[in-house]
N, C-alpha and C positions, 0 to 999 in steps of 0.2 A: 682432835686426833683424826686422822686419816684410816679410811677403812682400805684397806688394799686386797684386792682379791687376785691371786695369782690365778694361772688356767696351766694345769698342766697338758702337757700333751699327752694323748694317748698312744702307750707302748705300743710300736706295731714291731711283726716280729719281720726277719728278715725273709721277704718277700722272693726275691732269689731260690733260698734255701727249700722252703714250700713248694717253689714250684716244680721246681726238680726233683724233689723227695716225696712229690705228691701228701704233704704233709704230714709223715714217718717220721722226716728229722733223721732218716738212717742214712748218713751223706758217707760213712766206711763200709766199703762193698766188704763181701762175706764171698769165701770158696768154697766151691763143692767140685771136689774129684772123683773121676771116675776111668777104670781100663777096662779095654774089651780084646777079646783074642778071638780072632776069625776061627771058627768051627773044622776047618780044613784051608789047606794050603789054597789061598784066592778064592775065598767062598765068599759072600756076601754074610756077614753077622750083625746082627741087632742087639739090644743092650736097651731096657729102660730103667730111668734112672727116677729115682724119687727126688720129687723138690720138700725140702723143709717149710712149707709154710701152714699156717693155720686160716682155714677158711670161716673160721666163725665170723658172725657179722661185726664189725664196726658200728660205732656210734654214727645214728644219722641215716644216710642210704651208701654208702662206704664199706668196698670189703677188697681187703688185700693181696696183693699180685705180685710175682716175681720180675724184676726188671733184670735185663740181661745185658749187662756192658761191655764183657766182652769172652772170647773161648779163645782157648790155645789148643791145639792135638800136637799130640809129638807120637812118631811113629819109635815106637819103642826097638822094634826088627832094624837093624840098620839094611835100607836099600842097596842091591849087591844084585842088581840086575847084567844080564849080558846082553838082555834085548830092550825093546821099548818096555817100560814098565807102567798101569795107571793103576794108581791108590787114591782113593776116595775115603773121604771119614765127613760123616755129616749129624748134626744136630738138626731131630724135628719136633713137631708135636703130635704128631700120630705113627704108631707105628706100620712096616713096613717088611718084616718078619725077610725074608732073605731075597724079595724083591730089590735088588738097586734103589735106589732115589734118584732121579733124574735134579738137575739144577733147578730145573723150570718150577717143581713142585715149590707150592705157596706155602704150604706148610714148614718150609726149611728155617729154624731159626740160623746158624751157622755150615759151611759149607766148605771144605778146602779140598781140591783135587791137584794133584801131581800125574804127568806123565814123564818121564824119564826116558831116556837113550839109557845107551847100553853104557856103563862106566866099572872102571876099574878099582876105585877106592871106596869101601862100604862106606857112606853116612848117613847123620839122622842130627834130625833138627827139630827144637820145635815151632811152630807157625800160631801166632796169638791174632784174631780175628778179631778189629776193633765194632763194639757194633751201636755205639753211640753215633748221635748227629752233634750239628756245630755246637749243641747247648749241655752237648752231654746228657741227653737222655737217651736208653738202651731198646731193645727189646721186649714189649711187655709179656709178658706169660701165663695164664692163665689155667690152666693144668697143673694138675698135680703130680704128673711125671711129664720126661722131656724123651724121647729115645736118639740113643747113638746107634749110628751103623757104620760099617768099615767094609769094603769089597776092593780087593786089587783083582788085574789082572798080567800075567805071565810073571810074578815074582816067585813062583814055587816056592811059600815060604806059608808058614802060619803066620801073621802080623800080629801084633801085638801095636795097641796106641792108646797113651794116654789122653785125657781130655779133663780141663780145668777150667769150670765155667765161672767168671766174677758177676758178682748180682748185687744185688740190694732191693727192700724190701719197697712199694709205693701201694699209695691206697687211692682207688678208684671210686667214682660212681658206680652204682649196681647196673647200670645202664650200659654205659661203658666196660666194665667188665664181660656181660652178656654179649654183647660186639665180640670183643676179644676170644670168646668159649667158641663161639660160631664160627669166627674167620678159624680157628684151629682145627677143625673138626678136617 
């Protein structure tokens, strides 16, 4: 008789999946919505928002982070300017209380500005901010809240805009996570 010994291969899982999921496995993003209404007609308003996630530690040296793939803001007020109009809505991670947000600020995870001429037909659109690179990975997040602001200028209006952040959940080295708390600050 013949002894035959097979050799199975070892399951590896898909490697892809892992990488991009920072090993979560959470590959269906999750929405969180949130509106903000300017304080006064073209005031500068802030807005923070809570992220869902749980900081307890993970197995190993691993603790979990928001990844941000991508925001939409829809200006809820339809635009019905008669002169130049500039509306600003922006996602950070620190807040900024009725201070503007300039672009340049590091801390901006998403950002969309409009200036407008003067036009005759109100509309309103919403604008989705992709914020993945070529491999599809987003924005990491590290905080436990995110704030939105909204400030126009000469709309004489109270604004009102929605914002819908798509995410999913990756897990980090504590190392790397620490990086991330810092750069946010």
């Amino acid at each position: 008789m013949f002894n035959i010994r097979s050799r199975r291969r070892p399951r590896r899982g898909n490697n892809n999946n892992n990488q991009l999921t920072g090993g979560t496995g959470d590959v269906n993003p999750q929405y969180q919505s949130a509106t903000l209404s300017q304080s006064a007609a073209d005031a500068t308003t802030s807005s923070q928002i809570t992220l869902a996630i749980d900081r307890l530690k993970l197995g190993g040296n691993r603790i979990g982070v928001v990844e941000v793939l991508s925001v939409s803001f829809d200006w809820r007020t339809p635009i019905t300017a008669a002169s130049v109009s500039n509306l600003t809505a922006a996602l950070t991670t620190k807040s900024f209380g009725t201070t503007k947000i300039q672009y340049s600020e590091p801390t901006i995870i998403a950002y969309h500005h409009v200036s407008q001429g003067a036009i005759a037909t109100p509309y309103s659109y919403p604008v989705r901010v992709d914020l993945t690179d070529d491999a599809g990975h987003g924005i990491l997040v590290a905080t436990d809240s995110i704030y939105f602001q909204v400030s126009s200028t000469t709309t004489s209006l109270t604004n009102v805009v929605d914002v819908k952040l798509e995410y999913r959940y990756k897990n980090v080295p504590i190392t790397e996570y620490l990086g991330i708390v810092a750069s946010s600050q």
